[in-house]
GUMI-694643 format. One record per residue (C-alpha): residue in one letter; y, x, z. Coordinates in pm, 1 decimal, always signed. Each point is the difference from the previous one (the first is absolute). Layout:
BEGIN
> residuo; yy; xx; zz
> A; Y; X; Z
...
END
This chain:
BEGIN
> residuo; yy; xx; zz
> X; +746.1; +733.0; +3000.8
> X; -99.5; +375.1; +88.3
> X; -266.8; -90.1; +203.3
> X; -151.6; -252.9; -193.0
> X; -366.9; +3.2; -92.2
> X; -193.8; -158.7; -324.4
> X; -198.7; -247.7; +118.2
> X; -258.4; +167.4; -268.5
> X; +35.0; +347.5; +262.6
> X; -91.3; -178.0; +311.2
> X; -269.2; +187.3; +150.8
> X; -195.4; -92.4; +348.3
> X; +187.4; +177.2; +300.7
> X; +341.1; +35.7; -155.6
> X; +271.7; -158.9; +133.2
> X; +179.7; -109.9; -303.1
> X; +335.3; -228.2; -103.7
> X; -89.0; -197.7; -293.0
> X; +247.7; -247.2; -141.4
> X; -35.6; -261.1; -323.0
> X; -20.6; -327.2; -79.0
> X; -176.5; -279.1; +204.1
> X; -283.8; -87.8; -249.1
> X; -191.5; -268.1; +281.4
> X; -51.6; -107.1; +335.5
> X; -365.0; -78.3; +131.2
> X; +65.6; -178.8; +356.2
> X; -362.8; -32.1; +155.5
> X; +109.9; -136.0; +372.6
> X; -5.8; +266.0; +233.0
> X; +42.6; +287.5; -257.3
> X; +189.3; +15.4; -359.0
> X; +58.3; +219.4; -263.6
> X; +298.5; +93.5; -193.8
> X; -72.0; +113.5; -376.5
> X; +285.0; +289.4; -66.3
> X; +8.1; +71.7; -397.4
> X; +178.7; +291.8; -164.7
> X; -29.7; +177.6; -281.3
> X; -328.6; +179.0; +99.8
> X; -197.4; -295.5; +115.5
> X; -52.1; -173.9; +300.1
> X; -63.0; +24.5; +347.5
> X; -92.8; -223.2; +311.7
> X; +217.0; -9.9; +305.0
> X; -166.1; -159.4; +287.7
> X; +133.1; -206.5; +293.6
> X; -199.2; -96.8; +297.8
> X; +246.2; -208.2; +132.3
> X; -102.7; -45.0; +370.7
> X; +27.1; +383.8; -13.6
> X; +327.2; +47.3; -181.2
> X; +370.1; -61.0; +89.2
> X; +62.5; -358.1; -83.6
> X; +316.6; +117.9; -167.7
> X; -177.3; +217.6; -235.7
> X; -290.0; -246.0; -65.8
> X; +274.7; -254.1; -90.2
> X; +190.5; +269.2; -217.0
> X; -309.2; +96.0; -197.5
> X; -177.1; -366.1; -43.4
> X; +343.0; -208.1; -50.2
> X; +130.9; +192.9; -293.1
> X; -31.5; -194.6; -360.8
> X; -199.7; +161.3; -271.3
> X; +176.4; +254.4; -225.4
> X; +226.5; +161.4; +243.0
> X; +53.2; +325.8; +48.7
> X; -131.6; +107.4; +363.8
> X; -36.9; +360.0; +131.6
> X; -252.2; +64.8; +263.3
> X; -108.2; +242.1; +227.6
> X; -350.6; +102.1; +164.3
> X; -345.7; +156.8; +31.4
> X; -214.3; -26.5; -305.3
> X; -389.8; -89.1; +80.1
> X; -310.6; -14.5; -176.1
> X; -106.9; -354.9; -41.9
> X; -250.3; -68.4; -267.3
> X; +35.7; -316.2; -55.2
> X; +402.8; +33.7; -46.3
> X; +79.5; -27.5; -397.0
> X; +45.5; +375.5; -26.3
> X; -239.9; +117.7; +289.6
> X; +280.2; +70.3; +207.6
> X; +249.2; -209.1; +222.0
> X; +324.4; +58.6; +191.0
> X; +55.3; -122.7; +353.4
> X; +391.1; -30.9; +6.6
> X; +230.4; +166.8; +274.8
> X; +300.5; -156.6; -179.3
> X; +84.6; -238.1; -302.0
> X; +339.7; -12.4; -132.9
> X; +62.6; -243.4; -291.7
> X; +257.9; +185.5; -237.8
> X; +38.6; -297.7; -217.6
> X; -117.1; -355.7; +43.3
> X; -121.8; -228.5; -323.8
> X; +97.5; -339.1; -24.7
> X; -353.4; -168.4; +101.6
> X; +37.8; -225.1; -357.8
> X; -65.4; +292.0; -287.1
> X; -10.9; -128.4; -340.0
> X; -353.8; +168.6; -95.9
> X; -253.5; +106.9; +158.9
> X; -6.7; +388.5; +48.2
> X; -375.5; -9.7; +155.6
> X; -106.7; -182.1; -370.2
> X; -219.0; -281.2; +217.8
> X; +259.4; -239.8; -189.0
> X; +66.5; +64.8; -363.0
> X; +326.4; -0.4; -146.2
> X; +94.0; -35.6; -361.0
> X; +150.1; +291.1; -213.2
> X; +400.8; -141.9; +17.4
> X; -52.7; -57.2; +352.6
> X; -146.5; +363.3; +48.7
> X; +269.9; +159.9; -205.4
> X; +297.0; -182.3; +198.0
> X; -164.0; +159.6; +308.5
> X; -90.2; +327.2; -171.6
> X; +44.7; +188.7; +363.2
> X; -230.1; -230.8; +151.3
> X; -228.8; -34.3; -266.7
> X; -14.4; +370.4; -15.5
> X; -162.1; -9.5; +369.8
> X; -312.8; -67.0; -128.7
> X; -266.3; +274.8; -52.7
> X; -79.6; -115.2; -338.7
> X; +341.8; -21.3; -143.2
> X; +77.5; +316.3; +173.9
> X; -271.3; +142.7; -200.5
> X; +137.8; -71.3; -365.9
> X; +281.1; +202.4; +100.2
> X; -151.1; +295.3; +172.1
> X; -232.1; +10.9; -320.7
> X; +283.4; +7.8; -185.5
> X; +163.6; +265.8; +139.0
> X; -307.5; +185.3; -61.4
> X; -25.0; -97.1; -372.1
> X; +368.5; +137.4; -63.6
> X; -59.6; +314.2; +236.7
> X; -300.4; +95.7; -204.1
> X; +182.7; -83.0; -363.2
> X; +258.4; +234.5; +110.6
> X; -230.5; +245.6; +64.7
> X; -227.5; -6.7; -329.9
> X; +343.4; +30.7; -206.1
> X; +98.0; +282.4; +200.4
> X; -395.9; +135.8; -155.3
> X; +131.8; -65.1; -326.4
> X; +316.0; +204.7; +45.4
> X; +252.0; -312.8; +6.6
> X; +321.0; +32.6; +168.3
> X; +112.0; -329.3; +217.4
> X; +349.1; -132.1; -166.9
> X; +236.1; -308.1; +107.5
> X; +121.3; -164.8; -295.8
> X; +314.2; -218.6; +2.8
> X; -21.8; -418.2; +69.6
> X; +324.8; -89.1; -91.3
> X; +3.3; +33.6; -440.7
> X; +282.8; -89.1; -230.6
> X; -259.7; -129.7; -213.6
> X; -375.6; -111.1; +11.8
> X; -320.0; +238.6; -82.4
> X; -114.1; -222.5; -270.0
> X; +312.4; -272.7; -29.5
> X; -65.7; -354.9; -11.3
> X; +97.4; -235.9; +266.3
> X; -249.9; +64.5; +312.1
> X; +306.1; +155.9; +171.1
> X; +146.3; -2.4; +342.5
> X; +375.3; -6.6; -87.6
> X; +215.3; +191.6; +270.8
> X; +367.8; +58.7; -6.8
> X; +93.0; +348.0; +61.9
> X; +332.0; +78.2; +44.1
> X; +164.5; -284.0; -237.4
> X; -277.0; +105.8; -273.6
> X; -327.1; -167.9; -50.3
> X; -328.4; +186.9; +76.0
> X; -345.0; -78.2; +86.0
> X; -266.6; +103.7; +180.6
> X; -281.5; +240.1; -154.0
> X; -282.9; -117.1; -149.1
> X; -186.9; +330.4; +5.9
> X; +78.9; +297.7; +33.5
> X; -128.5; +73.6; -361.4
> X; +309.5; +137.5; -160.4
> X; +75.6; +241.2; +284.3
> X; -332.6; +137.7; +17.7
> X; -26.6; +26.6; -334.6
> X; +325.9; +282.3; +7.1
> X; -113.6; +214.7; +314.3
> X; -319.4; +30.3; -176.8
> X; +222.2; +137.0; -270.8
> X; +121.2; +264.5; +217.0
> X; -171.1; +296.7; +196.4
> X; -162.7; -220.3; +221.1
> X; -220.1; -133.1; -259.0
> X; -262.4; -232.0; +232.7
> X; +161.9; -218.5; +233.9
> X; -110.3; -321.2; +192.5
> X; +204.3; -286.9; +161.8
> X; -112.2; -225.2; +313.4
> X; +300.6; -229.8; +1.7
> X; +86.9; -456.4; -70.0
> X; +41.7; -134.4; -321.8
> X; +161.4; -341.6; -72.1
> X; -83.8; -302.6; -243.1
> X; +204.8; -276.8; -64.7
> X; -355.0; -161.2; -107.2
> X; -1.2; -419.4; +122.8
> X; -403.4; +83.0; +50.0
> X; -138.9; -150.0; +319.2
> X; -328.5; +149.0; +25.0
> X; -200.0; +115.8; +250.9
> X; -6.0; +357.6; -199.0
> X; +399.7; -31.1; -141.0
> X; +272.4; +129.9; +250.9
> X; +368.6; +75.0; -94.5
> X; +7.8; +288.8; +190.8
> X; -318.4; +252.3; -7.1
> X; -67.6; +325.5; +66.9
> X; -82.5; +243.2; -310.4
> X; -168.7; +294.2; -11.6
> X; +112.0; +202.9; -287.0
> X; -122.7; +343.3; -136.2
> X; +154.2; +165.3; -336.2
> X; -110.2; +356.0; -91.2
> X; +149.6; +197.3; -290.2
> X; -259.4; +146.2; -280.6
> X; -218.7; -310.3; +94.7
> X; -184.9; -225.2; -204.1
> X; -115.7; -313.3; +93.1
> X; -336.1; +115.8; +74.2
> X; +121.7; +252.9; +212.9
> X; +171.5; -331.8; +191.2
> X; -236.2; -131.3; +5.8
> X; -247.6; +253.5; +166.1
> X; +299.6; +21.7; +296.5
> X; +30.2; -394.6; +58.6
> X; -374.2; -8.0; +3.4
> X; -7.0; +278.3; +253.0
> X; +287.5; -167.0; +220.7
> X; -195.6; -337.1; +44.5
> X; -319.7; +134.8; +72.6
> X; +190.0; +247.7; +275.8
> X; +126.9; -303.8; +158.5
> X; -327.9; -176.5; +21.4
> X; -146.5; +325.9; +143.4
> X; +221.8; +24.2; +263.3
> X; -9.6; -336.8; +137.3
> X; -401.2; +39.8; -16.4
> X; +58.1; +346.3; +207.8
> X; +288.6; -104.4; +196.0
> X; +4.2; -379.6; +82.9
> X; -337.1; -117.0; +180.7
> X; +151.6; -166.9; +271.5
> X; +286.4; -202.4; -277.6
> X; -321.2; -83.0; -213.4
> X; -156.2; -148.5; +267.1
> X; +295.4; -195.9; +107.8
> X; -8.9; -143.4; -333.3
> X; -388.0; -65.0; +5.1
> X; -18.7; +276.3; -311.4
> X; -187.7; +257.8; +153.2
> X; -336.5; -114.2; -177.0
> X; +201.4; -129.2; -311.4
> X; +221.0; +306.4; -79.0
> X; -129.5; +237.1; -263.8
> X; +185.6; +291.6; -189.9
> X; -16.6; -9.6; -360.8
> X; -256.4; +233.1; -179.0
> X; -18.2; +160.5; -328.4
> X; +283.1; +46.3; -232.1
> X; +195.7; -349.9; -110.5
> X; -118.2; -121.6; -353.9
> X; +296.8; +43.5; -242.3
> X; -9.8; -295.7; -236.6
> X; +210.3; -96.4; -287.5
> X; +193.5; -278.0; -47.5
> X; -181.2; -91.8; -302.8
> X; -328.8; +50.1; +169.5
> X; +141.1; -197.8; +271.8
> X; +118.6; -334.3; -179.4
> X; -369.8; +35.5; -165.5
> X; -180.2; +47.8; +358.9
> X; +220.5; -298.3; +159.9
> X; -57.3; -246.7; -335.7
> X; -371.5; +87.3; +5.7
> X; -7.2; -118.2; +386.3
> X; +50.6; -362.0; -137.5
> X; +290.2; -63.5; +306.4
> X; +281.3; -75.2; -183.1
> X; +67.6; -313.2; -163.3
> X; +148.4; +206.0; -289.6
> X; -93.4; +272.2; -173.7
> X; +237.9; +315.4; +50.5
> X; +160.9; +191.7; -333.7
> X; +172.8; +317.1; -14.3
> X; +293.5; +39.8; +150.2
> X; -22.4; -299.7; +263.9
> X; +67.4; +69.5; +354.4
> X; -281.0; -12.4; +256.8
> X; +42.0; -317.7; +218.4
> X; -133.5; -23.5; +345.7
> X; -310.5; -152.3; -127.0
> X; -36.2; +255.7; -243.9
> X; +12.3; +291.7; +273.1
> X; -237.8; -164.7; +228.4
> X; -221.3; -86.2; -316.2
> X; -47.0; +372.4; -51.7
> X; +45.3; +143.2; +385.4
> X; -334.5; -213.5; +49.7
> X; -176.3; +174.9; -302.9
> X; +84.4; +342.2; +141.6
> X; -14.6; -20.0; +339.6
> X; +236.8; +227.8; +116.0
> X; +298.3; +205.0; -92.1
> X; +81.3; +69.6; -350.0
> X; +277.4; +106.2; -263.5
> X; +101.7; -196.1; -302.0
> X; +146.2; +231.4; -248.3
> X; +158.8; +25.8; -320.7
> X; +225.1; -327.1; +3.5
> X; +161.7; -108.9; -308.0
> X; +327.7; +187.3; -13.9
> X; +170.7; -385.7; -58.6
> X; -77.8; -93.1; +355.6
> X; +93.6; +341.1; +199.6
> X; +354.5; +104.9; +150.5
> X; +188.5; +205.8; -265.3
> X; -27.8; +339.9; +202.8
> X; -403.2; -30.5; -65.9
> X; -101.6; +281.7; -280.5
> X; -197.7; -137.2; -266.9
> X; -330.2; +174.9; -169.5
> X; +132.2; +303.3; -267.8
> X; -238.1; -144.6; -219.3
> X; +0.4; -352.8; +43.7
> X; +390.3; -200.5; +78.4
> X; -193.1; -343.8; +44.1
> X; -145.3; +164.4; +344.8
> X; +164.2; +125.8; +316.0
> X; -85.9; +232.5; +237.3
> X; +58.9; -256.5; +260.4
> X; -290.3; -55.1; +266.5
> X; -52.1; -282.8; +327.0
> X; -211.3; +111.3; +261.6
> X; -202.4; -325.2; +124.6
> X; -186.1; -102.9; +303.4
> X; -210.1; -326.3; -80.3
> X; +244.1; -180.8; +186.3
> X; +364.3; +101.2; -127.1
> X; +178.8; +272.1; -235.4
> X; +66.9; +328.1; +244.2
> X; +162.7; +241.5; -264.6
> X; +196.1; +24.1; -233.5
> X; +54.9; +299.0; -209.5
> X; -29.3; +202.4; -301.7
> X; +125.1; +312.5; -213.9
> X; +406.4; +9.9; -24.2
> X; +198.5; +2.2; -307.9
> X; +161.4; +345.5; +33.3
> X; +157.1; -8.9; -355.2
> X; +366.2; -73.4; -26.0
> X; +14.7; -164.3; -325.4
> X; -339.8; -174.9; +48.4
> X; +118.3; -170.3; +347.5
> X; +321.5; -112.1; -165.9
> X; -188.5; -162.3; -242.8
> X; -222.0; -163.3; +286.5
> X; +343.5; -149.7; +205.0
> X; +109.2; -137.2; -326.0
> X; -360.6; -137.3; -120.5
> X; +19.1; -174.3; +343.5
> X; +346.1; -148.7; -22.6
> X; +142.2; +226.1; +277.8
> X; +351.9; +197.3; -72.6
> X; -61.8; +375.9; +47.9
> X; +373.4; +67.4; +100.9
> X; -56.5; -196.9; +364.7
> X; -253.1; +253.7; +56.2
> X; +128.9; +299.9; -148.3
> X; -51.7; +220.1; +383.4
> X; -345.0; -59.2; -84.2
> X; -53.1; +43.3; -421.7
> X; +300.7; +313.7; -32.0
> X; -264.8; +223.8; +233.4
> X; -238.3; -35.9; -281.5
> X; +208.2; +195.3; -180.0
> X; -8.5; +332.4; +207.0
> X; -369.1; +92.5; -49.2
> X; -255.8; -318.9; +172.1
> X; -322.9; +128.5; +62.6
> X; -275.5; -267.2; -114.4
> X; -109.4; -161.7; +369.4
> X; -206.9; -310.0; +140.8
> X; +2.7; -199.9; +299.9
> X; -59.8; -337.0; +144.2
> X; +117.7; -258.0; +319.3
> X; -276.8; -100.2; +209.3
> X; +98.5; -358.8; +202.7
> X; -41.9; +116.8; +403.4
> X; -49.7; -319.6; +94.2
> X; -235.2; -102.3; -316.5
> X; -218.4; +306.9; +86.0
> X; -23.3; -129.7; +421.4
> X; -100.6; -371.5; -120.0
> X; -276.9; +113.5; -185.5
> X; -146.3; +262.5; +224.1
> X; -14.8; -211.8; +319.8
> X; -63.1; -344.2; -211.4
> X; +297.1; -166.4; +122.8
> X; +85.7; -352.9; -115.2
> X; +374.4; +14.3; -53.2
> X; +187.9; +306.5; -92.1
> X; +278.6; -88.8; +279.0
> X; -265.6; +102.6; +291.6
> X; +28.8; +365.3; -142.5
> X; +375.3; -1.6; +73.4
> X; +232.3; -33.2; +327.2
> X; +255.1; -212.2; -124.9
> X; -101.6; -88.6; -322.3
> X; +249.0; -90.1; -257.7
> X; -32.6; -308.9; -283.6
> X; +197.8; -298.3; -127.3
> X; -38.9; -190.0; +340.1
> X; +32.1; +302.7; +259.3
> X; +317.8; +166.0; +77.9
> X; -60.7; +16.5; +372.6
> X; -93.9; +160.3; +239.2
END
């Protein structure tokens, strides 16, 4: 519609066509108001109806909520309208009638739970505040695009159809491709591991990852977003210093960009930026902060895993984001470098938010012999993933990198409950469609 106005650009004295969605009708007797939502805001369109063509009284006032009308006439100030403004309507045309029984409630005056919400993901999207985790996170990838471009990455697209998983095991999608079996990429590890090995030497990857993981979480999905960095002649400290610098970009942005999403989401008083540098804490330091917190039922030891309990033990001692560093090497991928000086130890680091593991990263293995060793040490056969190991061979500069989870990192900076709300049409054991 050319001559279409925002309802957000409405100004007194303008005649204007605004179209959207019927959000609510006020009838008051002897005058009424329409509600007209789009994706600006709202506006008030006003019938008098002892002044008005019946026809276009009964237009405007007997359409259902949610459907699409277009109307035409003078805007007017009118301070006690919603917006301070108001339309008095020359002509309403409804471009698309809703069936008066919706199955949620776009206004939110009636709550609706998070299957019926995601079955109805277009309506459910109607509402300012759901509306809002999306906007923000369009922001948060905008402005992690832009701090890698700072750090000199170039933006690659990795394949997501593999011959053979990043790290084997079974948490595969199985696909047939062409009469041959294949599956669908993990991460984009392997791949961005070799272009680092080239010319281009720091790229980073926006792009879905898939888990054949039976998890059903409310922080677990089978198909996420990762944000993935890998930079050649880079430790892990210098990957460190870059995924440090990505998340606190995206919480800067939001706090410069998103006012009117915060308050949407009743964060605009809650929402704070991180400060200060990220406390980098080993994993022996770790298990020895999280047993001293008295949480667990059991005592940790080297080498065990950190449960959810665990994580939440020691994101409440910290209070904010930190790294855990220097894993055992016996509980890393095989592509992880360990210490020169100590095998036992890998250069392997999380990133954590009290809440969940963000990151995961660390210092490649950029020796040939050393990352043979590593497949075999881990039970995987080197020869289904020669494209990858043979380009060790040709000179591999030592490099670093990590995957950040999109969706992990959008949970924890607006405080949502369930990691689903962060995505349009989340996928996970139950969900398949829409």
């Amino acid at each position: 519609m050319q001559d279409r106005t925002y309802t957000a650009d409405a100004e007194p004295g303008d005649d204007v066509t605004v179209a959207g969605w019927v959000h609510e009708i006020r009838d008051l007797g002897g005058i009424a108001f329409l509600i007209l939502r789009d994706t600006s805001g709202k506006i008030q369109i006003k019938f008098e109806k002892d002044e008005m063509d019946e026809d276009l009284v009964e237009t405007g006032l007997g359409v259902s909520r949610e459907s699409v009308v277009k109307v035409s006439g003078a805007v007017e100030e009118e301070p006690r309208a919603p917006t301070g403004v108001e339309v008095t309507p020359e002509s309403v045309e409804v471009v698309a009638p809703a069936d008066p029984e919706l199955p949620l409630d776009p206004s939110g005056k009636v709550d609706a739970d998070l299957s019926t919400r995601l079955d109805n993901r277009t309506l459910d999207l109607r509402k300012d505040e759901v509306q809002a985790i999306f906007e923000i996170r369009s922001e948060i990838l905008r402005a992690v695009r832009d701090q890698f471009r700072e750090y000199r990455c170039t933006e690659i697209t990795t394949p997501k159809i593999v011959a053979t998983g990043t790290e084997g095991g079974t948490e595969l999608f199985p696909i047939t491709y062409f009469g041959e079996e294949a599956f669908m990429n993990q991460s984009p590890q392997l791949f961005k591991q070799l272009i680092a090995g080239s010319n281009v030497e720091r790229v980073f990857e926006i792009g879905p990852i898939f888990r054949a993981e039976e998890h059903n979480t409310p922080r677990h999905l089978n198909e996420a977003t990762s944000i993935d960095f890998e930079g050649a002649f880079c430790d892990q400290n210098d990957a460190m210093d870059v995924v440090e610098g990505v998340v606190k970009a995206a919480y800067e942005a939001i706090d410069e960009n998103c006012a009117d999403e915060l308050e949407a989401l009743g964060l605009e008083d809650e929402f704070e930026a991180p400060d200060g540098d990220f406390p980098r804490i080993s994993y022996e330091d770790a298990i020895e902060r999280i047993n001293a917190t008295g949480e667990l039922d059991e005592q940790l030891v080297w080498g065990d895993d950190l449960s959810t309990e665990a994580e939440k033990a020691l994101g409440d001692d910290v209070g904010g984001h930190y790294f855990i560093t220097d894993w055992p090497s016996e509980i890393k991928p095989f592509y992880i470098k360990d210490h020169d000086d100590d095998p036992d130890l890998s250069t392997g680091f999380d990133l954590m938010h009290p809440r969940m593991e963000l990151v995961s990263g660390g210092q490649r293995e950029h020796r040939h012999e050393k990352l043979i060793e590593g497949f075999e040490q881990q039970g995987l056969d080197p020869d289904q993933f020669e494209y990858y190991t043979k380009m060790f061979k040709y000179g591999m500069p030592p490099h670093a990198g990590f995957g950040l989870g999109g969706e992990r990192l959008i949970m924890t900076i607006l405080g949502l409950d369930n990691i689903r709300e962060a995505v349009l049409f989340p996928r996970d054991r139950q969900r398949l469609s829409p």
